[in-house]
Structures are given as C-alpha cells and as structure tokens.
C-alpha positions in Angstrom: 0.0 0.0 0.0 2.7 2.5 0.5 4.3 1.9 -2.8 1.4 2.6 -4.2 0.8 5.8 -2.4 4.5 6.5 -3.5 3.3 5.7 -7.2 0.2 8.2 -7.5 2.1 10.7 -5.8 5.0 10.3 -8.2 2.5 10.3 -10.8 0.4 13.5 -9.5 4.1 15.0 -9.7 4.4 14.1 -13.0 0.8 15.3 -14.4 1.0 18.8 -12.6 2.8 20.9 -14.7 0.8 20.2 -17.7 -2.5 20.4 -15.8 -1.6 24.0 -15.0 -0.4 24.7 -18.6 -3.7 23.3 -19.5 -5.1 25.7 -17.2 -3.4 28.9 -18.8 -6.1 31.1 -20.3 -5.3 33.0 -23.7 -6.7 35.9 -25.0 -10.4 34.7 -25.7 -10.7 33.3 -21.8 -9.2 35.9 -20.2 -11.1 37.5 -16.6 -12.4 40.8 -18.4 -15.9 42.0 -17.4 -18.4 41.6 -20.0 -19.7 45.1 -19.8 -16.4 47.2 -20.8 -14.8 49.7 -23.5 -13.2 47.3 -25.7 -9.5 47.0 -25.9 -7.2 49.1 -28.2 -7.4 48.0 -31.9 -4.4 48.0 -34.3 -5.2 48.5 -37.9 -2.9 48.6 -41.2 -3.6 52.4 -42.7 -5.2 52.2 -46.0 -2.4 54.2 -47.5 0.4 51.0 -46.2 -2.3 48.0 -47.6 0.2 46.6 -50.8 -1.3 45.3 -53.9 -3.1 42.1 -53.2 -0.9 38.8 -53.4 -0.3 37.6 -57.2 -3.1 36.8 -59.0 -5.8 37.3 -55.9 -8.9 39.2 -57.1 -11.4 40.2 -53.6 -14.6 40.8 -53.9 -17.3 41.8 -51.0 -20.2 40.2 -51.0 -23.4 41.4 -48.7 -26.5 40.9 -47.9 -28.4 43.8 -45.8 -31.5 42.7 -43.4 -34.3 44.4 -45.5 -36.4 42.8 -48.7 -36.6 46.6 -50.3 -33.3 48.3 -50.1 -33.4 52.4 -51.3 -30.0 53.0 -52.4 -27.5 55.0 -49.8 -26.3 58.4 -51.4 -22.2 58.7 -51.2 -21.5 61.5 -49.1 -24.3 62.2 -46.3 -23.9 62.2 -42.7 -24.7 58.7 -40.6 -28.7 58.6 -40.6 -30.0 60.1 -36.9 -33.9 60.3 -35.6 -34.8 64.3 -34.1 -33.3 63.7 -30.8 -29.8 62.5 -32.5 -29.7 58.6 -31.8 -28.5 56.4 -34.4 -31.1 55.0 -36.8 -31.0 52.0 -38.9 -32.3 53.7 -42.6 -30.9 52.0 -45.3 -30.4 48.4 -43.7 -27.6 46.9 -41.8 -25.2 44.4 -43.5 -26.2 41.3 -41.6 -24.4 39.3 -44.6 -20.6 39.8 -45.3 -18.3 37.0 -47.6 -15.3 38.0 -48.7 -14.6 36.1 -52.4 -11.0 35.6 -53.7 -10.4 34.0 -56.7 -6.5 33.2 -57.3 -5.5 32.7 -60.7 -1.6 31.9 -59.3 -2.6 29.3 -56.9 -6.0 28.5 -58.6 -7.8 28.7 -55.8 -11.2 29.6 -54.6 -11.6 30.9 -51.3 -14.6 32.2 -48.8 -14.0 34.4 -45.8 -17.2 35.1 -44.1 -17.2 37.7 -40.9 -19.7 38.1 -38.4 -22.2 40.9 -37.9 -21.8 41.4 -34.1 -17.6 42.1 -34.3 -16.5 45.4 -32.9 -14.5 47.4 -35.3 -12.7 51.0 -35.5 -15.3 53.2 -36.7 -14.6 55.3 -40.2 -14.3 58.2 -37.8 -11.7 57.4 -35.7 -8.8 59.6 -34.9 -5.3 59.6 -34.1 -5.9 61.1 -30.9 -9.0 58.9 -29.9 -10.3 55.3 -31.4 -14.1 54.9 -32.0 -15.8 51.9 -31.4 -18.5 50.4 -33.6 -20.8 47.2 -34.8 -19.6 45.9 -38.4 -22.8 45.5 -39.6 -23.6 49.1 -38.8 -21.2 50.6 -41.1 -22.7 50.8 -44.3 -25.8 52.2 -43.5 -24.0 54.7 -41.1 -21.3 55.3 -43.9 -21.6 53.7 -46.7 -19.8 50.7 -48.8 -16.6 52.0 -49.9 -16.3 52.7 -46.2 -17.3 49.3 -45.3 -14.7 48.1 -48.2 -11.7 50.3 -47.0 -12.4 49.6 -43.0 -12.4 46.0 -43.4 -9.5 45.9 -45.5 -7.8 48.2 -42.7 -8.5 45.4 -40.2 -7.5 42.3 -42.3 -4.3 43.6 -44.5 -5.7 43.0 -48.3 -7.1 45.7 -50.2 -10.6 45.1 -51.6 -12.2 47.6 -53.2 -15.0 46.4 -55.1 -18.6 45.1 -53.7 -22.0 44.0 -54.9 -24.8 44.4 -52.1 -27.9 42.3 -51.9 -31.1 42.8 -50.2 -33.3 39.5 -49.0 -35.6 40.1 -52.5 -32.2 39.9 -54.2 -30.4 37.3 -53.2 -33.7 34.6 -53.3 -34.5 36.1 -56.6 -30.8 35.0 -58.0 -31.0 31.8 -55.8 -34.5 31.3 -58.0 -32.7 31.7 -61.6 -33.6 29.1 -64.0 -29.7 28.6 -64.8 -29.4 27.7 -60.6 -32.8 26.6 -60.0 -32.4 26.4 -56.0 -29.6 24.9 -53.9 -28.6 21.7 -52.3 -28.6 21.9 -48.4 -27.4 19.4 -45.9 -30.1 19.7 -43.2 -29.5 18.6 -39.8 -32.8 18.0 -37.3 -32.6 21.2 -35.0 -32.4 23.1 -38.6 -35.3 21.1 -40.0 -37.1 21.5 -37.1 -36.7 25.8 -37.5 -37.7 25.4 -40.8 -40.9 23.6 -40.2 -41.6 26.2 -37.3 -40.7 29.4 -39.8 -43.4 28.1 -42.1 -41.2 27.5 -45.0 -43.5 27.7 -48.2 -44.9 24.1 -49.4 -42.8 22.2 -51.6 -39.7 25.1 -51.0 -37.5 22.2 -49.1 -38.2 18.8 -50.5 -35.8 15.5 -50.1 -33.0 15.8 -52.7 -33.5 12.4 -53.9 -36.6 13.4 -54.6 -36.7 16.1 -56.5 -36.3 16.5 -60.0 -35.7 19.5 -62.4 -36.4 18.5 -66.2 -36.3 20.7 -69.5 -36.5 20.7 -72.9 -39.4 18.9 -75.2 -40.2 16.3 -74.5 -39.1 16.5 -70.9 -37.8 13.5 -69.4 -37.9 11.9 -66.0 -35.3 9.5 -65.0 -36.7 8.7 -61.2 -35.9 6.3 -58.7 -38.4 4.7 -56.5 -38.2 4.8 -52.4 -37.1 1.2 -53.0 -34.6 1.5 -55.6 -36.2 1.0 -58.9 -35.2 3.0 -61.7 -38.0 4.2 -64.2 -37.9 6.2 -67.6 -40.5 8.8 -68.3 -41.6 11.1 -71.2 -43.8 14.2 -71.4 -44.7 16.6 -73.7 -44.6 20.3 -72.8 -47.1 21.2 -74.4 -49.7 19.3 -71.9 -48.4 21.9 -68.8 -48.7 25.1 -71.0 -51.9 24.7 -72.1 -53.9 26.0 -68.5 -50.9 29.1 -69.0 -50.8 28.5 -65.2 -48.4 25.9 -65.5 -50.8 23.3 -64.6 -52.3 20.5 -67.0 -55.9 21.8 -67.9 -57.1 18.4 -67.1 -55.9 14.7 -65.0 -53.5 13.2 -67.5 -51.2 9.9 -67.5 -48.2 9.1 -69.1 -46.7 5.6 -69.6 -43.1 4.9 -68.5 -40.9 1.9 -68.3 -42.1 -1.6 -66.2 -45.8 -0.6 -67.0 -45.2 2.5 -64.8 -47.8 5.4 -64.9 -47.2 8.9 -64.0 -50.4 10.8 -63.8 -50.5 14.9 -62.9 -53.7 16.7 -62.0 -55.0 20.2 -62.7 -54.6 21.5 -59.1 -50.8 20.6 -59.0 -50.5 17.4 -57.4 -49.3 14.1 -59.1 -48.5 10.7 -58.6 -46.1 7.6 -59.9 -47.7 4.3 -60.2 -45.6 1.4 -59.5 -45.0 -2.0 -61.7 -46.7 -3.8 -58.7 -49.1 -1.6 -58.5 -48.5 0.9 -55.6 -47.9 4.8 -56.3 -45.6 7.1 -54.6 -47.6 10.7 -54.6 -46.3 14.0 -55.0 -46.1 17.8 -56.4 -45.0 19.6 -59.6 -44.7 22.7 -60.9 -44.4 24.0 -64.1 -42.5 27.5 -65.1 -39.9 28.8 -67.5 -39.4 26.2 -69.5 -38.7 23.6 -66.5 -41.0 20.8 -65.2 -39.9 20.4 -60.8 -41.0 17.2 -60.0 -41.1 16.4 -56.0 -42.4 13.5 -54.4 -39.5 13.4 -51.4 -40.2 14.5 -47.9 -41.3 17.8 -47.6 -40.1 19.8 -44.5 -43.6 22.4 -44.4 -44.9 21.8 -41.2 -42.9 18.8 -40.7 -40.5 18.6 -38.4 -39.9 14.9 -39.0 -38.8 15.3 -42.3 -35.7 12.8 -42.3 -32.3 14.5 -41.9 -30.4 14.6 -44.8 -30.0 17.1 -48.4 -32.7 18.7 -49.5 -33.7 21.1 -52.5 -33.9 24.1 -51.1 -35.7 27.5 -53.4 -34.6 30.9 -53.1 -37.0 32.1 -50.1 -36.5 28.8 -48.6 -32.2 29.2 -48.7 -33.0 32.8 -47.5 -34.7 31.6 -44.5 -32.0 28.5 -43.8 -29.3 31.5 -44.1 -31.0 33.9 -41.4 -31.6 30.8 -39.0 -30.0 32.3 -35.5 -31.2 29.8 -33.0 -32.2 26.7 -34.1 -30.6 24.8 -31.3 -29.1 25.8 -27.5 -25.7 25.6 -28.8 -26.5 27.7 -31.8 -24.7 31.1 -32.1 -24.4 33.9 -34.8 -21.6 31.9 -36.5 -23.4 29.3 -37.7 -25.4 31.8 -39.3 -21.9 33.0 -41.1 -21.5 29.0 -42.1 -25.0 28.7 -43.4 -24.4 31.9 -45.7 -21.0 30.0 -47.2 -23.0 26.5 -47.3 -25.1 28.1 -50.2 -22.8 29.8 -51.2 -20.9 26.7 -52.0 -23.9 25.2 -52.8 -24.4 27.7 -55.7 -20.8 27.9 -56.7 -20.7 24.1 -57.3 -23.8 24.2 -59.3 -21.9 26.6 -61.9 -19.7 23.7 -62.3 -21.5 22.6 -64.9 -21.8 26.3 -66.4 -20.4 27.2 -70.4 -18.6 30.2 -70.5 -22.1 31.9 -72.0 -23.8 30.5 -69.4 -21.4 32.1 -66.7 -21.9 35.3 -68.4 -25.4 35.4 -68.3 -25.2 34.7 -64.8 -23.5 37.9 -64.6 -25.6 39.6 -66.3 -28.8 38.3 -64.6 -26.6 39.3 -61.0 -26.4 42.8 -62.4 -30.1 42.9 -63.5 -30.9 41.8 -59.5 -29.1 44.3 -58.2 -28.4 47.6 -57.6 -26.1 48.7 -55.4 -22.7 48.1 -56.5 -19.1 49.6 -57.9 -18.4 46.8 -60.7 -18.8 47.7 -64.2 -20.4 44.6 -66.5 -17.2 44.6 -68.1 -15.6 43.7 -64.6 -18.5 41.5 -63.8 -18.3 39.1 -67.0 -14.2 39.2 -66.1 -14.9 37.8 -62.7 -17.7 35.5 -64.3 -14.4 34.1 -67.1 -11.9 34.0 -63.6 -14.8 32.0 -61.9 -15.2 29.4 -64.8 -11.5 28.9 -65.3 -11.2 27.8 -61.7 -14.6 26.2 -61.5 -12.7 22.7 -60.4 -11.2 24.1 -58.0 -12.4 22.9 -54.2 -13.7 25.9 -52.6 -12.0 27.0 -48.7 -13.5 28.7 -46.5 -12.6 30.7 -43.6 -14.5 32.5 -41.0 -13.5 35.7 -39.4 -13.0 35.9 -35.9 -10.9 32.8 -35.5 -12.1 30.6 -32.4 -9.2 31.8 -30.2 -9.6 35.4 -31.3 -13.1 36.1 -29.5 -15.0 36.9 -26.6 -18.2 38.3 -25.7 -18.5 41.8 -25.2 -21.5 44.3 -23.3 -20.5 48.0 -25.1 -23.0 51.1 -25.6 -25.7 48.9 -23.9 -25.3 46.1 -27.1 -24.3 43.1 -26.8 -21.1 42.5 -29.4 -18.1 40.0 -30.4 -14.8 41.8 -29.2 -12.3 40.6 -31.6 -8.2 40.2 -31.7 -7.8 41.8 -34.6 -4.0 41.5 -34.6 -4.0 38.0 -34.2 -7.3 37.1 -36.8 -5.3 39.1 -39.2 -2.1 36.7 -39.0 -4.1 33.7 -39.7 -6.5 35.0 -42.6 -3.1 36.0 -44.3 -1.7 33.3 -43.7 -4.9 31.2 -44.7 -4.4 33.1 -48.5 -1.2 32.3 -48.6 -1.9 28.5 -47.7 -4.2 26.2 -48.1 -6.1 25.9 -44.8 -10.1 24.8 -43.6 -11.8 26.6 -40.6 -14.9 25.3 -39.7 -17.8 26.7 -37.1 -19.2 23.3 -35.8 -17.9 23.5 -32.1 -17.9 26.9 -31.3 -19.1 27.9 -27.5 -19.0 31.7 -27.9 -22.6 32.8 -26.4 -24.3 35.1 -28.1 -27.5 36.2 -26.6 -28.3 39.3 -29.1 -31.3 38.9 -30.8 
C-alpha cells in the first residue's frame, strides 16, 4: 500500500505541470468583465495596404436585413432620428463573404465575418479610437467605407462590392440557370424550418426532386425502393392551363408498365410496376418541369435528416436561422451563408462560358447597389469558370481563439483580436487551410 501511495504521488508530480499549462487562459478566456470599452485595436492604414498577393482578385459580398433596399447616397452624414440617436435607414449588412479568386494558386476561397464584431469606426482619430458594430457601417457610412475599413483590419485591399437585399439574393437563388440549392439539413435546422413556415414544396428530399427541360421532358426517377423508371412528357400538356398546370388529369406511360399521372390543381403521382404509387407535387414554369415526391419539410419537423432542394425564399430563410438549437450562435449563421454559397458555386460547375456570363448579367439585372462595371462582372464571371474545379475553402472571421463576448454602448457585441485574426487569414491566402464553425461555444445572446 505505500508503494502505491509513493506511485500516485510520483505520478500527480508528473501530471502537474501540464495540468496547470492546460489551465493557462489566452486571450479569448481571459477575466475581463463583459460590460467594458473594448481594448485598443491596431489596424494597417489604408495608405500602407500593398497590392493584393499575385493573381488574388477580392470581392465583397453582402447581404443587408431588408427585402426593399433604397439605395444609400455617397456622401451624407450617418442617418440620426430628431433627438440624434442612431437610426437604422438603409439596412444593416447582416451578410458579409469576402470572395478571392486566385489565378496563381488557382484557388477559390470564402472568408465570411460576423455581424456582431467590434471594429474601428470610419471616424476614428489619431488622438482617440471609435468603437462600432460591423454590420452598422454601411448604413451609417456607406460601402466604400465598409470596403476600405475592413480591409484596414485584415491587411488586403478590396475595393470592389455588390450588395444584396433578401428580395435579391432569393430572386438570383430562383434563376432558371441555378434553379435552387442543395442543403445538408440537420434535425434542429429542419425543425426551425418547419416552425418558420417555410413555403410548401420550398425544401423537399434531394433524392426526390427533379428539375427537367427541354421537349419532350424526361424523368429519369428512382423509387423509395430503388427501382429506376424512364419517363416522357410533352410540354405542351403543362402550358396549355398558362398556369403551369395540366388543364385536365392526364397519365403518361413509362418503363415496367409504370404510370405517371399529374392533375389540374398541381398534385401528381407515380404508379408502380406492382401496383403501388408514390404521390407528389409539380410545378411547371420557365421552360422547366420540378417534380417532387420526397419529404417535404412544411410543417414537418420529422422530415428525415439529410439534403434537400432548397428555393430561393426557402435558402434565405436556412441562411438567417439564428437559434435553431441551444448551442447555436451567430456563426453558424456565417456557415449557413458560405454552405449556399458553395452550394451555388458548385452548381456553376457545370456552367459554359455563355452561361457564366449570363449569370452575370442576370446578377447585375438583380441588383443595384454596386461599384463593378459589366465589363468587370463578365471578367470575374471568365476567372470563376477557369477555376470552376477548384475545391472551394472557407474561412470564418473571428478565428475561435480570437473572441469573446463583449456588453458595449448597452449592445451586446463580439470583441475581436484583430491582430491575431489578421495573422491567420493571411496566412490562410497564402496556404491552403479549412476553418470550420461546428464546435464553437461563444454565447451570443443578441437577438
């Protein structure tokens, strides 16, 4: 028995030290009070930002929290109600992805940063630094500013931007060239979705859904139990209504003495070689033929976990989700906004170069509110399609050790190590790096 005492005390000896190393907090889990002035920030002056590394074009991507955006005017004070408090006009960038195409390395990269991180304000002076919101900068100053200050705090130079409002983004999301994205849903986001009301047939089981053009359109589908069937319609039979319905019940024959059958009010079923049918929805609308007989998450919080088919509105919604579980925290909103943005980017896979320009053009047509010339927006569409194999990488600004909640001007904010997130998104440019939002613990109780 005393050896053995001798033993665990030799071994407590032994397991000390690096249970008090363990112990050390950093930066993010320091003792600081949460309500405080934030700490000092260090910047790189505009003037000292060098060209951006070889071959890396930025672009700023963002999304503001309004579906009907009036344009900001260059050049007017930050908007104020009669008694001089600051008032949210012209929509507060709740969205922000920085995209970096890299002809040298061929890469593709995503940097998303979150709303609530405290910046230096565009007013700021030598003499004394003013504290702000990120996502309050363009409507208080508009988007060069927003372009130039976020530069200042990550060391690149970006200088041009395309803003979206919510009408915007689920209009482009909707574009018969992208026709929707494919979302991994897990069971706390299903189970938002269902809650939110989600529009009928807007989220439906990937396997399935089905997108068909052409004449005659044709259905290659796969039953729930395997079986792989051949269809064939005629366009003609859905544009006869003009509401993209059949203007009366109508079967079609398939393979295996299959029968599909579609009805006037938009509902439709496949009949089965033994007999059975597997029922469903369709819709029928610029040229294209959605067929959908998967799980369909309206009202349904059991939908089955898994990829679904997600519409514009739908993808919107998925994007905006704050708390869909406990753990849940602003940045998995910033993930959610790269998953379909991923989503949408692997989709143009598949683009022509014509077909990559008319993307551009259809994302000028959407949009408003931007310093890129069509000229610079079909040359970003022919960089985009030259590196369309490339695996996008994402990165998500504040890294995990870089942030720590913050009470400041009675709002709850994201203080941010600046200095130290700076380091690592260079670095992540210059290398080929992955940081993921799944296990962060930051809380975040602004709503």
């Amino acid at each position: 028995m005393h050896l053995f005492r001798k033993l665990l005390c030799l071994l407590f000896a032994l397991l000390l030290p690096f249970s008090c190393a363990g112990a050390e907090k950093g930066w993010a889990d320091a003792d600081v009070p949460l309500v405080r002035i934030p700490e000092e920030i260090s910047v790189i002056p505009w003037e000292e930002l060098g060209n951006n590394g070889l071959g890396q074009h930025h672009y700023l991507l963002l999304c503001i929290d309004q579906w009907r955006s009036r344009p900001r005017p260059e050049g007017i004070a930050p908007p104020t109600d009669e008694e001089g408090h600051r008032r949210d006009f012209f929509g507060n960038t709740d969205g922000m992805v920085i995209l970096t195409l890299d002809t040298a390395a061929r890469r593709i990269m995503l940097c998303s940063i979150v709303r609530d991180a405290i910046i230096l304000k565009p007013d700021t002076t030598p003499e004394k630094q003013s504290f702000g919101r990120i996502n309050y900068v363009y409507n208080d100053y508009g988007p060069e500013a927003l372009c130039r200050l976020i530069s200042q705090h990550l060391g690149i130079k970006i200088e041009k931007y395309i803003l979206f409002n919510f009408s915007q983004i689920q209009d482009i999301i909707d574009l018969p060239s992208l026709d929707g994205v494919e979302i991994e849903l897990t069971r706390d986001e299903i189970g938002y979705l269902s809650r939110y009301a989600v529009p009928r047939h807007s989220v439906i089981k990937s396997e399935g859904y089905y997108s068909l053009y052409g004449d005659p359109l044709t259905l290659s589908y796969e039953t729930s139990k395997g079986q792989k069937l051949e269809f064939s319609f005629p366009a003609s039979a859905f544009q006869e209504s003009g509401n993209g319905k059949v203007a009366r019940s109508v079967s079609f024959p398939g393979s295996g003495d299959a029968t599909a059958t579609f009805e006037k009010n938009g509902s439709m079923k496949i009949t089965l070689p033994d007999g059975t049918s597997e029922k469903g929805w369709y819709s029928y609308d610029h040229g294209r033929l959605a067929v959908m007989t998967g799980a369909d998450v309206y009202k349904n919080a059991r939908a089955p976990v898994g990829t679904y088919h997600m519409s514009g509105h739908s993808a919107l919604l998925y994007m905006r989700i704050r708390k869909s579980s406990r753990g849940d925290t602003d940045f998995m909103r910033t993930q959610r906004v790269r998953n379909v943005l991923s989503a949408l980017a692997d989709h143009c896979r598949k683009f022509t170069l014509d077909q990559a320009n008319d993307l551009a053009n259809s994302i000028m047509q959407h949009n408003d509110t931007t310093n890129m010339s069509l000229k610079e927006m079909t040359d970003a569409a022919a960089i985009a399609y030259d590196l369309r194999d490339c695996t996008i990488e994402e990165f998500r600004v504040p890294a995990q050790e870089d942030v720590r909640s913050i009470n400041f001007a009675s709002m709850s904010a994201l203080e941010i190590n600046w200095a130290s997130t700076r380091s690592k998104y260079l670095e992540f440019l210059d290398h080929t790096t992955l940081v993921r939002d799944m296990d962060f613990v930051v809380v975040d109780d602004d709503n």
